[in-house]
ROSE-4610 file (N, C-alpha, C; in Angstrom, 1 decimal, always signed):
// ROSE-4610
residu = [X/X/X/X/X/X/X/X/X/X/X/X/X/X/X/X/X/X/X/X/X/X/X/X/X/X/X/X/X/X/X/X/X/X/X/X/X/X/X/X/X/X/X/X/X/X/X/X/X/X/X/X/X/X/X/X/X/X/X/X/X/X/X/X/X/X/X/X/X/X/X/X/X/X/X/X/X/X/X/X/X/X/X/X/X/X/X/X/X/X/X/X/X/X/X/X/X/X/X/X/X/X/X/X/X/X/X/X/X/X/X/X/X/X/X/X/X/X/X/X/X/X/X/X/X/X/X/X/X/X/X/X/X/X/X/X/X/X/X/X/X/X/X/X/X/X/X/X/X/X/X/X/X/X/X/X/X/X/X/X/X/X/X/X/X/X/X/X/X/X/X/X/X/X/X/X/X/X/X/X/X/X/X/X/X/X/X/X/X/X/X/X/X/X/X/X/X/X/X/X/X/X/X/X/X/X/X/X/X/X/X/X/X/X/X/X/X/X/X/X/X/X/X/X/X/X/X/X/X/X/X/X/X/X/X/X/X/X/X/X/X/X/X/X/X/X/X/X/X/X/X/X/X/X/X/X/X/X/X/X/X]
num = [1/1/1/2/2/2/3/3/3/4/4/4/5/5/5/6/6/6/7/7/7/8/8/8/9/9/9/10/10/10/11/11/11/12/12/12/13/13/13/14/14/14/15/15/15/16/16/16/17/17/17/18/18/18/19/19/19/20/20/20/21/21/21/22/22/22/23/23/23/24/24/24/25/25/25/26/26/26/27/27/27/28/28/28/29/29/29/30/30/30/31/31/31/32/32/32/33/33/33/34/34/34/35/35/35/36/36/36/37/37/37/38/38/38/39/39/39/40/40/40/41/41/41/42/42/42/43/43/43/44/44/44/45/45/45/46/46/46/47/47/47/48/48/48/49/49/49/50/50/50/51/51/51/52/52/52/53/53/53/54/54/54/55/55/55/56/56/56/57/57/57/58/58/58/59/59/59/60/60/60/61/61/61/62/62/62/63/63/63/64/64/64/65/65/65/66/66/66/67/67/67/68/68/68/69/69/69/70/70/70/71/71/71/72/72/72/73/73/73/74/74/74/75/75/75/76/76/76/77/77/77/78/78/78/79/79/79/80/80/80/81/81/81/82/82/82/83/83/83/84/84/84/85/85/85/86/86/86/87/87/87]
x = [-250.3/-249.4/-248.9/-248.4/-247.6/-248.8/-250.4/-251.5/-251.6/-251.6/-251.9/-250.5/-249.6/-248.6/-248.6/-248.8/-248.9/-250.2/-251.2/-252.3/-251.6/-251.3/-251.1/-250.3/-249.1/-248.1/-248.8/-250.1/-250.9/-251.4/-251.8/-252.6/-252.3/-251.1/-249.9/-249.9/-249.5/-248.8/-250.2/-251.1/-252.4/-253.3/-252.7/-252.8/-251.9/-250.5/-249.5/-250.1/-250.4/-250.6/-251.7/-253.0/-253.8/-253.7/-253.1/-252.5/-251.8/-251.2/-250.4/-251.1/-252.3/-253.2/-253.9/-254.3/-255.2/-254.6/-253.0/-252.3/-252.2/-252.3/-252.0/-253.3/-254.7/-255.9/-255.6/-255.2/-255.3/-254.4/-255.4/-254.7/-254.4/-253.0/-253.1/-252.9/-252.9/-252.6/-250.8/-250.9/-249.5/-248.4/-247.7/-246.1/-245.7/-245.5/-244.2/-243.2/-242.3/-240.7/-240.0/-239.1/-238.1/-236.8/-236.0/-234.4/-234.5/-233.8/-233.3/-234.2/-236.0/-236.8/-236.2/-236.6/-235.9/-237.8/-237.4/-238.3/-237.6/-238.9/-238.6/-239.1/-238.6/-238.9/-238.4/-239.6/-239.7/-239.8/-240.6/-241.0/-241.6/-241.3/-242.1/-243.1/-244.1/-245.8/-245.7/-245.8/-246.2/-245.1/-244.8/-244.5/-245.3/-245.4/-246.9/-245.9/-245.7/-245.1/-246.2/-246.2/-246.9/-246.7/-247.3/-246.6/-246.0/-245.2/-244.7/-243.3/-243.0/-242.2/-240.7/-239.5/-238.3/-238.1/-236.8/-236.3/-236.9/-238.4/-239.4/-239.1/-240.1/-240.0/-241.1/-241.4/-242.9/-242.9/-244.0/-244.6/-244.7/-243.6/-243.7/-244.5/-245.2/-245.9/-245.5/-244.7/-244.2/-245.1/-245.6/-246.5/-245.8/-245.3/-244.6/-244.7/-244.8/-244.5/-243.6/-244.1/-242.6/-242.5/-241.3/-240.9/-241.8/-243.3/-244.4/-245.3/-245.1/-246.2/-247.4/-247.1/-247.7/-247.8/-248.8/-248.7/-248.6/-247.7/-247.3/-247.3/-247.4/-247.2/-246.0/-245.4/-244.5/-244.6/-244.2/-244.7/-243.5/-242.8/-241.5/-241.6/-240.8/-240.6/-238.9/-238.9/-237.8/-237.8/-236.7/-236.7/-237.1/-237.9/-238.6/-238.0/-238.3/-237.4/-238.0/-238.9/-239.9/-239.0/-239.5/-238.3/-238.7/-240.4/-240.8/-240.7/-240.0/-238.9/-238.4/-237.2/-236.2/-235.8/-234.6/-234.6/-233.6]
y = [+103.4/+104.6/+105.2/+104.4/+104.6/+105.4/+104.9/+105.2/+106.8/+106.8/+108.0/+109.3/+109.2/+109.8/+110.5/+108.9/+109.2/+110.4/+110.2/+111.2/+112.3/+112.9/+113.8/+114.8/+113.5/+114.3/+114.7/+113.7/+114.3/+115.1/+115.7/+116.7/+118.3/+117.8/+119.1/+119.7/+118.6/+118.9/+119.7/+119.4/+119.1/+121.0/+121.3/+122.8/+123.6/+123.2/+123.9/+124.8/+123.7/+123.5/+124.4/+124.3/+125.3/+126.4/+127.0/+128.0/+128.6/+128.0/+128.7/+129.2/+128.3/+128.9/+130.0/+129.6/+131.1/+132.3/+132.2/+133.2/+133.9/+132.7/+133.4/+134.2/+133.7/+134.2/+135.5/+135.8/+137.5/+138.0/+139.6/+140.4/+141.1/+141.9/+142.9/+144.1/+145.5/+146.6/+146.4/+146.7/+146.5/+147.5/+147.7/+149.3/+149.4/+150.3/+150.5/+150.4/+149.4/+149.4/+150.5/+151.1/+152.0/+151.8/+152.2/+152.0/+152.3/+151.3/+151.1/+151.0/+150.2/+149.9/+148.9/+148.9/+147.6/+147.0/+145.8/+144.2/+143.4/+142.7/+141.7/+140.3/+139.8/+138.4/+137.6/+137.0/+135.4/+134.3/+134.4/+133.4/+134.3/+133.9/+134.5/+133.6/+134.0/+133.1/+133.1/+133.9/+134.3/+135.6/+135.2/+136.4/+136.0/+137.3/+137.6/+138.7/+138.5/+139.1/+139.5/+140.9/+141.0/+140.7/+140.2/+140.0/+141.1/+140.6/+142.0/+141.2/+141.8/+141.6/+141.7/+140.9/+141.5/+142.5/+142.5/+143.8/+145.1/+144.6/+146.1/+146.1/+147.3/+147.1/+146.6/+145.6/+144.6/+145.5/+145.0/+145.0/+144.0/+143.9/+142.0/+143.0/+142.1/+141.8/+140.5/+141.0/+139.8/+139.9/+138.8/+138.5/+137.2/+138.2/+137.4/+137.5/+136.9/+136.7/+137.5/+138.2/+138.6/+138.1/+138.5/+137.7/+137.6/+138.4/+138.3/+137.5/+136.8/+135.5/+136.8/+138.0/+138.5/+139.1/+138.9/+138.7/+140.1/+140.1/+141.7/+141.3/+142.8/+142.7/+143.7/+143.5/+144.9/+144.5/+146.2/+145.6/+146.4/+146.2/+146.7/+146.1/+147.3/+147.3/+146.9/+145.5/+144.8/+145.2/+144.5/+144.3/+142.8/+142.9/+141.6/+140.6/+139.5/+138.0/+137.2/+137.6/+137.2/+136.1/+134.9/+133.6/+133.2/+133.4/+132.6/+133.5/+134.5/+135.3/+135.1/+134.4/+134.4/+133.4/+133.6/+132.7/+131.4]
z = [+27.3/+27.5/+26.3/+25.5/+24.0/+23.5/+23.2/+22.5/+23.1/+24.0/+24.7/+24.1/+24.3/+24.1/+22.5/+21.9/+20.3/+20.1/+20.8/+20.7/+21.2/+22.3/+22.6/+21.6/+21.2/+20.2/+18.9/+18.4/+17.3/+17.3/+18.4/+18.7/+18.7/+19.1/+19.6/+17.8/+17.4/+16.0/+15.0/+15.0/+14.7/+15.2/+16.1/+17.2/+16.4/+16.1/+15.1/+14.1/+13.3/+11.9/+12.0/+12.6/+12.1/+13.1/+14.2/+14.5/+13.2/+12.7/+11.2/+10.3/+9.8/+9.2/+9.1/+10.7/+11.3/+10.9/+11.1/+10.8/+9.8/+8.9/+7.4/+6.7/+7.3/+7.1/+7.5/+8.4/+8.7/+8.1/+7.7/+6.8/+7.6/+7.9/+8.8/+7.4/+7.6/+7.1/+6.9/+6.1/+4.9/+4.9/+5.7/+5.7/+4.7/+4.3/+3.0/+3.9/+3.0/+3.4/+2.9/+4.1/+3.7/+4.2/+3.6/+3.8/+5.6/+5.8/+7.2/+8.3/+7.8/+8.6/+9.3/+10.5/+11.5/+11.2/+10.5/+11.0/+12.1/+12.6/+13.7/+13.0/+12.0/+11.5/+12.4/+12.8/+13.5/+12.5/+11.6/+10.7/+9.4/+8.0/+7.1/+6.9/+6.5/+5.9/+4.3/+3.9/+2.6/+2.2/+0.6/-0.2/-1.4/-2.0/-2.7/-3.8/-4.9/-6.0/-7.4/-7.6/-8.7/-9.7/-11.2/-12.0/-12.7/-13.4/-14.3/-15.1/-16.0/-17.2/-16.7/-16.9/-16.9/-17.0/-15.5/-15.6/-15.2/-14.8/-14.7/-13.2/-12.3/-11.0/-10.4/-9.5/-9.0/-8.2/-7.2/-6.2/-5.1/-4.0/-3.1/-2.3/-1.4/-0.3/+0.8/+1.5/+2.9/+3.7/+4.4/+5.2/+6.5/+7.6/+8.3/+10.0/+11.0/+12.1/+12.8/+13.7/+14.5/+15.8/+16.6/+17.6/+19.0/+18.6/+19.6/+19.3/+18.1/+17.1/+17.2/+16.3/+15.9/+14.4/+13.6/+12.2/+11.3/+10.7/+10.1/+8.4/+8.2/+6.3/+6.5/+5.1/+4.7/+3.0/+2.7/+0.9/+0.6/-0.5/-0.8/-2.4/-3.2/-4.4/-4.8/-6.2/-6.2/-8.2/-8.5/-9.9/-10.1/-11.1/-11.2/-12.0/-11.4/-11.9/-13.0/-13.3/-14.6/-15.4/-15.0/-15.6/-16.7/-17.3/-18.6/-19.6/-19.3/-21.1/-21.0/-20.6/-21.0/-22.1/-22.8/-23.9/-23.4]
């Protein structure tokens, strides 16, 4: 009975994990974020930052879940944290 249970719970866990995956494989088409877009984050997957130099402006890409476990992008421009200049 124990054996059994422990399997089931592996399995479950095991269904998770690559359900998440799957998720992250898919690219959906990417929104530009604008001031006072309503997102529905359930879960974020991924953030995806371009490189670039202190101080300049990047490029993020969020790649996240919403409250229908359905997988969305949004791309929005930040000032970039570029940590290996600094002194």
């Amino acid at each position: 009975m124990k054996l059994t249970l422990m399997s089931v719970a592996a399995l479950s866990l095991l269904g998770g994990v690559a359900s998440l995956a799957q998720a992250e494989d898919i690219q959906p088409t990417s929104e530009n974020y604008h001031y006072g877009m309503a997102l529905e984050v359930a879960k974020v997957l991924s953030i995806h930052e371009e490189p670039g130099t202190k101080n300049q402006i990047s490029t993020v890409k969020m790649l996240y879940l919403d409250h229908n476990d359905q997988v969305r992008s949004v791309t929005y421009l930040k000032q970039s944290t570029n940590e290996h200049n600094q002194n």
